[in-house]
N, C-alpha and C positions, 0 to 999 in steps of 0.2 A: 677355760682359763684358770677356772681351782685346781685341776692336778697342775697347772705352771708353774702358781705359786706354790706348792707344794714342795715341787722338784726342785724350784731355786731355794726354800727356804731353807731344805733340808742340805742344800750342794755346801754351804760352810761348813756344817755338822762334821760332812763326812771327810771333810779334808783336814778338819781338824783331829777327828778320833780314828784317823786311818781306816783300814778297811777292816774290819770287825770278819767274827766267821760269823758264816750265816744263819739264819734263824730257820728255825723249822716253818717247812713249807706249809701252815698250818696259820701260820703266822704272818703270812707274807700277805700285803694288799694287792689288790686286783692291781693291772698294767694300766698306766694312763693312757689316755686318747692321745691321739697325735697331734700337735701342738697348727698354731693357725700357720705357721711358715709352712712345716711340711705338708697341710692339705693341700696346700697350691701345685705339690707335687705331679700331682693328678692331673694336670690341666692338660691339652694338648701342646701348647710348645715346652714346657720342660720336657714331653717323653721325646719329644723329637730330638731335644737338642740333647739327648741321653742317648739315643739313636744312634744320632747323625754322628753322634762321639767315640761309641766305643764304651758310655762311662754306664751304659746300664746293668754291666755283672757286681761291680760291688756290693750292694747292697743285699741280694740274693746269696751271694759266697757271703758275706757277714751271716747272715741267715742261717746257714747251712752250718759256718763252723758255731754258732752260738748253741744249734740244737744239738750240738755233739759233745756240748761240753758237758761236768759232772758238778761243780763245784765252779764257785764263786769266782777263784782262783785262777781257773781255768779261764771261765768268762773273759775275766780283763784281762790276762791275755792278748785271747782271740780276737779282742775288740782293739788292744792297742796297735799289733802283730797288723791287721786289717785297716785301720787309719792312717797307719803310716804306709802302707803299702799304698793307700790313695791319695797321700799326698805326692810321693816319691813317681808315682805315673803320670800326676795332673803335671809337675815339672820337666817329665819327660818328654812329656808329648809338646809341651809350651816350647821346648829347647830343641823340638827335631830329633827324638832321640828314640826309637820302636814304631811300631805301626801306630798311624793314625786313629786308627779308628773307624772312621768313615768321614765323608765328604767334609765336617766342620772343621774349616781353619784352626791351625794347631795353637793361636794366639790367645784361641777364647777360653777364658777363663770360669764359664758358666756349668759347665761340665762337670768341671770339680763344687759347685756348688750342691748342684740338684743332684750329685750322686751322694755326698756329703748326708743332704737332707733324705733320702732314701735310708741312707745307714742309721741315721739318728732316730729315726722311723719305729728300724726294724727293735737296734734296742729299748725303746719306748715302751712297744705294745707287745715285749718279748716277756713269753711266764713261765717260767722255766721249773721244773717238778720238781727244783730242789729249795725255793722258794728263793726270794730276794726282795729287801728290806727298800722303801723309798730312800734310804742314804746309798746302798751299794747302786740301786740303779741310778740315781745320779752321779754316782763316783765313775760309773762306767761310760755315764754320755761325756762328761769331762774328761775322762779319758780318749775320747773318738773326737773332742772338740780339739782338744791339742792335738794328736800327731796326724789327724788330716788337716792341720793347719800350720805346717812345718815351726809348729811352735816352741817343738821341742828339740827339734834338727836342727838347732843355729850352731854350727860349729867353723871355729876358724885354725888355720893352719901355725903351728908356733914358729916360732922364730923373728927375727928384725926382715923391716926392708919391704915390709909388707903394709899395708895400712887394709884397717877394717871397716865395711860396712854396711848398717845394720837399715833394712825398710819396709816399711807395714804398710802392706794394701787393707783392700776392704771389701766384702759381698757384697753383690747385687743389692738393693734395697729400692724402694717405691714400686714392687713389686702389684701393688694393687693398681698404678695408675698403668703399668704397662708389664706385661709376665716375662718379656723378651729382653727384659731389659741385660746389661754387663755393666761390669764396673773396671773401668782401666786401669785401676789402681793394683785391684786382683789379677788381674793380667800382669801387670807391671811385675807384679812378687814376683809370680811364676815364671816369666821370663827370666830375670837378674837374677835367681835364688843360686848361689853358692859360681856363680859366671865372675869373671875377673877383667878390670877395666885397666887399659895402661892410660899412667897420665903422665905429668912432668917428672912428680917426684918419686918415678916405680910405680909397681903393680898395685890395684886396690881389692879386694874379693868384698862381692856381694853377701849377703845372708836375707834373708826374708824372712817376714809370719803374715798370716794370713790373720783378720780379727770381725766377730758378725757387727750386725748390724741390730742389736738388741740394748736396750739400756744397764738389763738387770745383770748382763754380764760384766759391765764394764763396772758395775756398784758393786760388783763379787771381786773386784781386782786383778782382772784379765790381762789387762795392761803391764800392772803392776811387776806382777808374778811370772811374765815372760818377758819385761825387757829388765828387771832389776839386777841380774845375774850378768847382763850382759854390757850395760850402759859402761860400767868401768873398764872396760878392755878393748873398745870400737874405739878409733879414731872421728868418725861420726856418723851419726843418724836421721834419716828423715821418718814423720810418718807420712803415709800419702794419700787422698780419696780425691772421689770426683768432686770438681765444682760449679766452676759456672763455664757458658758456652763458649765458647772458640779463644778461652784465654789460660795461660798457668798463670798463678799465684804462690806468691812467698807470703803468707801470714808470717805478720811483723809482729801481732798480739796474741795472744789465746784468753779467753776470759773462762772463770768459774759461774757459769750458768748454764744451765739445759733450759732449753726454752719451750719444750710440749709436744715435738712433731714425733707423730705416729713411728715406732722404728719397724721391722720386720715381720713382728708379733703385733702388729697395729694396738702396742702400748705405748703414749706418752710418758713424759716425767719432765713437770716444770719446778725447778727449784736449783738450789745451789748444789754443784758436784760436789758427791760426796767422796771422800776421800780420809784417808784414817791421819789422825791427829788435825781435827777440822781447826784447832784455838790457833796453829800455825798457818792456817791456808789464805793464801794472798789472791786477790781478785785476779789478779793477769801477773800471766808468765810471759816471755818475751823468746822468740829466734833468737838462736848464735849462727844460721846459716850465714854463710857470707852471702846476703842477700844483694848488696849492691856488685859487686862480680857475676853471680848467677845472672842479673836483671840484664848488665851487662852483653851478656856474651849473647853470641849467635848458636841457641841448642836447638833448633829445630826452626815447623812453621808458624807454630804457634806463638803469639807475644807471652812475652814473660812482666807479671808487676810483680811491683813492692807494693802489698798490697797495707797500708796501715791504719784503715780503718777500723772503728770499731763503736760500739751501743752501749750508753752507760749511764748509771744515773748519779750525776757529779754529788758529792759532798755536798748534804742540807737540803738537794733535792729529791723529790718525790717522781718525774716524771722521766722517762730513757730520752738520751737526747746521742744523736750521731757525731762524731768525732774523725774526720777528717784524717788527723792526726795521732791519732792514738787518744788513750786513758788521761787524763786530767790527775793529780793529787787526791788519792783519797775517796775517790768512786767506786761506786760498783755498779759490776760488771753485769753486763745484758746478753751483750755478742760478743764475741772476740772478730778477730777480723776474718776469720774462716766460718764466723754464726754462730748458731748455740744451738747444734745439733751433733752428732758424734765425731764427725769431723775435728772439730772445736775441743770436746773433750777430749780424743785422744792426744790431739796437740797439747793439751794443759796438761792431762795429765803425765805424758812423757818428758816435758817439760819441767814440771814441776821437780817427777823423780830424779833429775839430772841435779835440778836444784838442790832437794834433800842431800845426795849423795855429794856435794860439793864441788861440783862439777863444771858450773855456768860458764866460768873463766877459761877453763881449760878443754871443753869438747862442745863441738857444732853442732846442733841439733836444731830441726823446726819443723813445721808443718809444710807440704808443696799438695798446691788444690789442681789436680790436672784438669782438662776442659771437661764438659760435658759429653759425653759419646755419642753418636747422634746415624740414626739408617739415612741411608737415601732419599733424595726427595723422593714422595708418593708411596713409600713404603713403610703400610700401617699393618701388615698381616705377617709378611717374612720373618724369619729366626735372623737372618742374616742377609749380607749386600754386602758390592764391593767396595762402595762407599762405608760402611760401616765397618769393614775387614781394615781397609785403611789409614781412617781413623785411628784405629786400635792402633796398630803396627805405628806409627808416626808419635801418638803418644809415648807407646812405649821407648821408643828409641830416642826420643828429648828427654822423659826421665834419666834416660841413661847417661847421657850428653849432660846435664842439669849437677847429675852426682860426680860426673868427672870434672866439672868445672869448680864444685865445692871443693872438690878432696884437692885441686890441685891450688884454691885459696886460702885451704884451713892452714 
């Protein structure tokens, strides 16, 4: 975990002072170890579900073109050129679009994860003869974190008559309680990503981004710095992760608190979000989704709440007390009504950013918790079932159903 911190402390550095020429290889520290997400790589069901996909050449071609390069320069590159080429497959294969791969349903989304961590891997533990400084190789994992997270490919069509909009899944995570696990959320991106929904009033196009499941990324402004550019030009936004079992949820609250649960890198962090200019930051942000329309309508099997709960500890008190109802006058915040784990965060702080930007009154945004994902009964060993193929496919498609009912009440 000391080269992690390293790598992260040094990632603001380098984004700050651009990418430097390189230092003589004389100069350059040893490659870090690979990080506790990517050891999991190794396990038996990632290589399967690497397999069974198709997604096991990436990482290898990363490989190959990084040993060919000469220069810094070239590197990132290679590494951008190669990220975006695996996010631009992970959607192809989600939308029916080139060979499968092999036998795994083209809906799962886990493929693009563990090929992902393969890459992240290689440029890691990569030492290349020309030397590279702990900023440039952070400069170049952040580089391979956006464009294999179509983070950087949010693009919309100009003109009128269109309406935009913009949805963030999320990776796999609780990966130690169970290695097989998916997240429907990241499935969801990669189905919708750049796909076009007709509603009442015209066409709508999707965009997606893909975001981990790490704390230290979201306190480096991951959020921030890929939906800021875009928050003004969307007609609206959801972000979306898993939640609880066999229900969606419209958080009605977000609250300013991380509450400690282990994220990917089995690091906690309990304490208030951090977020830049903290003397402004407000305990809870609030949905403009048109929640009671969504709750409404008929999108799927699954029930749809308003969910308005939330964890707080009122004005004068000391202890968190549950709120039925939302936030009280003057409390702070514990949970939002999505928890106070990244879920939570990214809702506050996409929320928030809408706020900053002036935004509240005039664009939809909020958090949607999809169910839980769940295999078949008695199946504790499989990568997959059709009970679990189905699931997936059924969420995705109320997502979708979910976004056309907002964009046709915004």
């Amino acid at each position: 975990m000391t080269s992690l911190r390293v790598r992260l402390g040094v990632l603001g550095l380098a984004l700050l002072s651009g990418f430097a020429t390189p230092t003589a290889a004389s100069a350059a520290p040893a490659a870090p170890s690979p990080t506790v997400e990517e050891q999991r790589l190794d396990r038996a069901a990632p290589q399967e579900i690497l397999r069974r996909s198709g997604f096991g050449a990436p990482a290898p071609r990363l490989a190959r073109a990084l040993d060919s390069t000469r220069s810094y320069g070239e590197a990132r590159r290679a590494v951008a050129r190669e990220g975006s080429s695996l996010w631009r497959h992970a959607v192809d294969r989600a939308q029916g679009r080139g060979p499968s791969g092999g036998d795994l349903s083209r809906d799962d989304d886990r493929p693009l994860y563990w090929a992902r961590l393969g890459m992240t891997r290689e440029v890691r533990t990569w030492q290349p003869a020309f030397g590279l400084t702990d900023g440039q190789r952070a400069a170049l994992l952040d580089e391979l974190e956006r464009t294999s997270r179509g983070q950087d490919t949010i693009r919309y069509p100009q003109g009128k008559g269109l309406k935009r909009i913009l949805l963030t899944g999320f990776d796999p995570f609780t990966l130690d309680r169970d290695i097989r696990i998916s997240n429907p959320s990241g499935a969801t991106a990669l189905a919708l990503d750049g796909t076009v929904i007709e509603t009442a009033d015209g066409p709508a196009r999707i965009e997606t981004a893909v975001f981990p499941v790490r704390w230290q990324d979201f306190t480096e402004g991951t959020v921030e710095r890929t939906l800021r550019p875009y928050l003004p030009k969307v007609d609206l936004f959801t972000t979306v992760s898993q939640g609880r079992v066999g229900r969606f949820d419209i958080e009605r609250t977000n609250g300013a608190w991380r509450g400690g649960f282990g994220d990917n890198e089995n690091v906690g962090r309990t304490e208030t979000v951090p977020v830049s200019d903290p003397a402004s930051q407000p305990q809870w942000t609030t949905t403009t989704l048109p929640h009671a329309a969504i709750v409404a309508a008929q999108t799927g099997r699954f029930p749809v709440y308003d969910n308005t709960s939330v964890t707080e500890i009122p004005a004068g008190g000391t202890q968190p007390v549950v709120r039925p109802d939302g936030p009280t006058p003057g409390s702070t915040a514990r949970a939002g009504g999505g928890g106070d784990y990244l879920s939570n965060e990214i809702a506050y702080r996409a929320t928030l950013l809408r706020d900053r930007l002036g935004l509240h009154e005039t664009l939809p945004g909020g958090h949607v918790h999809t169910p839980v994902l769940q295999f078949g009964t008695g199946n504790t060993a499989e990568i997959t079932d059709p009970e679990f193929v189905r699931n997936r496919l059924d969420v995705i498609a109320q997502v979708r159903t979910i976004l056309k009912v907002a964009a046709e009440a915004s």
